[in-house]
N, C-alpha and C positions, 0 to 999 in steps of 0.2 A: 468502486470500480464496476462493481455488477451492474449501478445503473446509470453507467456512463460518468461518470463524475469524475472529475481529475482529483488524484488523489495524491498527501503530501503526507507523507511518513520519512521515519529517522530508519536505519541502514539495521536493524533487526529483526529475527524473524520471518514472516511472510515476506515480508518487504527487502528483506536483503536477496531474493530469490528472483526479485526484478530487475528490468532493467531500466537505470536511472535515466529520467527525460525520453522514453521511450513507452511503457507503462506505468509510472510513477513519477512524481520528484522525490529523490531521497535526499534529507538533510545529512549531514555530517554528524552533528548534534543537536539533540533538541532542545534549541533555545528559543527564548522568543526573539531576539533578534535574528536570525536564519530563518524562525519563520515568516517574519518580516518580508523580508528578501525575498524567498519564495515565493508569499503571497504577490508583492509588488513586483516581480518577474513577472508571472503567470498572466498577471492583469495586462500589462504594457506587451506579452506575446502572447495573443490572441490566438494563435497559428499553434504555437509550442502547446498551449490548453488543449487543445482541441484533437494533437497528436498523443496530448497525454493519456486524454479520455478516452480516446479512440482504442489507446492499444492497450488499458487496462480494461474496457470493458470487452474487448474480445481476451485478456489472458483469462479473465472472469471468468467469460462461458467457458472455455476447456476445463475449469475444476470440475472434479466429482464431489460435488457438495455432500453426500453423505458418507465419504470416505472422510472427508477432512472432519464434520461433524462427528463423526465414533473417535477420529485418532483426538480430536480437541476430548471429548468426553474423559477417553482414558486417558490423558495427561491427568487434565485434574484431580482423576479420581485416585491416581498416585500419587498427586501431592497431599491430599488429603487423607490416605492412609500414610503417609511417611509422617505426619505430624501430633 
């Protein structure tokens, strides 16, 4: 998303905080047929790409990258003390 790219994830996480065919394509499941489908949508709507990229790489810039970089950091570093 940050460098423009249209981007295709499944409905968790970061990605469920989006909004579908807007800043992202969200799959339902990640299978590889749906990503099939998505790929082969995306392709044949040239217009819908380009909405997608557009408005992921502007939700991109608004992140505070080293906010999200400390909060990823300390996830981990709690899963790896609970283990």
């Amino acid at each position: 998303m940050a460098c423009g790219c249209c981007c295709i994830a499944n409905n968790t996480g970061y990605a469920s905080s989006l909004e579908d065919r807007k800043s992202i394509y969200l799959l339902s499941d990640l299978l590889s047929p749906n990503l099939y489908t998505a790929l082969s949508d995306l392709i044949s709507k040239p217009d819908l790409m380009n909405k997608i990229s557009q408005g992921g790489y502007i939700r991109a810039q608004m992140l505070e990258w080293d906010k999200i970089i400390d909060q990823i950091e300390e996830f981990y570093l709690k899963k790896i003390e609970n283990n």
